[in-house]
C-alpha positions as CSV (number, residue, x, y, z in Angstrom):
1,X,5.8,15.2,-1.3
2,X,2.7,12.6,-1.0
3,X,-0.1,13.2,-3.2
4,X,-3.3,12.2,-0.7
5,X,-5.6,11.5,-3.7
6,X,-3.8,9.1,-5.8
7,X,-6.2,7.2,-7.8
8,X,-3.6,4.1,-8.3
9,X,-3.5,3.8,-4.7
10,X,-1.2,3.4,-1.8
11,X,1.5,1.0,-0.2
12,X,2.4,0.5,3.5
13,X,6.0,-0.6,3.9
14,X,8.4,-1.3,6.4
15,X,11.9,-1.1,7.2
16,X,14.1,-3.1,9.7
17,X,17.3,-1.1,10.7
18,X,19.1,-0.3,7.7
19,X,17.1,-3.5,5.4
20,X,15.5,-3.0,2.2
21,X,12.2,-1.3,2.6
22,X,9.7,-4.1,2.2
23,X,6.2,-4.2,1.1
24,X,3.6,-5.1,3.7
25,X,0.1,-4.3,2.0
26,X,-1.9,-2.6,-0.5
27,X,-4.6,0.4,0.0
28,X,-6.8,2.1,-2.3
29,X,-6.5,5.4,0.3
30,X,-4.6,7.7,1.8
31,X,-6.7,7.3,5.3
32,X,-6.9,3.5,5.2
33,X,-3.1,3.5,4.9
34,X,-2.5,5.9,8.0
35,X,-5.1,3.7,9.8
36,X,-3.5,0.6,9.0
37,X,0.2,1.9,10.4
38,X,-1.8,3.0,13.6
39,X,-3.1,-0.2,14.0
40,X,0.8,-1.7,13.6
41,X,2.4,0.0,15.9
42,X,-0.1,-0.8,18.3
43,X,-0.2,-4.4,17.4
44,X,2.8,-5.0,15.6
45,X,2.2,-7.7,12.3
46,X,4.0,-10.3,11.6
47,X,6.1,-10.6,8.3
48,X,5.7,-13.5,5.5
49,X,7.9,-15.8,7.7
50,X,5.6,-15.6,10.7
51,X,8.9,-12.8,12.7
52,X,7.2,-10.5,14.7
53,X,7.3,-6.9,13.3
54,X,8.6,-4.9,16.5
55,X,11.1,-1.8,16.1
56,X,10.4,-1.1,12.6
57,X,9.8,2.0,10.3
58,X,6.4,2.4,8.5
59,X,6.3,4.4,5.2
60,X,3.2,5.2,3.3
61,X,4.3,4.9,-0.6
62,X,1.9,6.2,-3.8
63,X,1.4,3.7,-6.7
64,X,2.7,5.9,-9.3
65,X,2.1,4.4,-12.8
66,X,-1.1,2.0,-13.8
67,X,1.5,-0.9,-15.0
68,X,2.6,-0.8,-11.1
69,X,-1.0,-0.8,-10.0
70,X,-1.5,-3.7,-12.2
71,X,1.2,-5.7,-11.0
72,X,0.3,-4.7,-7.0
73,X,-3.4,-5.6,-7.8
74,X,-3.1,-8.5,-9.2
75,X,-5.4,-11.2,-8.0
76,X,-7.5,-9.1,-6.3
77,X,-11.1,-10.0,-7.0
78,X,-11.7,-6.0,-7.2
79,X,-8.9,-5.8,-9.9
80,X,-11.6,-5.4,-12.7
81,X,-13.9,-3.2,-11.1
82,X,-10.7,-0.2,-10.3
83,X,-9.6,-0.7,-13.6
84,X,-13.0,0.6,-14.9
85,X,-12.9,3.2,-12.4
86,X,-9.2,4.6,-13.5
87,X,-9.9,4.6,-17.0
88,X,-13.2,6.6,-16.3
89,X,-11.3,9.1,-14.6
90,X,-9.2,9.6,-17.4
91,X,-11.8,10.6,-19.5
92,X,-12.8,13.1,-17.7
């Protein structure tokens, strides 16, 4: 079962035919994920090696632990500023 309000986030993945479920891109919501496969499958991506994303499987995946969420984020010029948002939340 997906939890919709994970505060680590959310991955949007893809799988070709029976491949290894790949990675595609990082969201910090549930709805920007969904929006973001709507968008593919209307205009399909294209992967890392500039292939054309056609016929494939989209999955919406939580980021389950904060060491995950710091290895997805990483980089990310907003990195610093969820950080102090998660441990916030943990306070409370």
């Amino acid at each position: 079962m997906l939890i919709k309000d994970n505060k680590y986030g959310y991955k949007v993945c893809y799988q070709k035919d029976n491949e290894k479920i790949q990675r595609y891109i990082v969201t910090n919501s549930y709805d920007l994920a969904k929006w973001e496969i709507d968008r593919y499958e209307k205009s399909p991506p294209s992967d890392k090696y500039n292939n054309i994303l056609n016929n494939v499987k989209w999955y919406i995946l939580p980021v389950k632990t904060y060491f995950e969420y710091s290895i997805l984020w990483r980089g990310c010029p907003f990195r610093d500023y969820l950080s102090d948002f998660i441990k916030r939340s943990k306070c409370k």
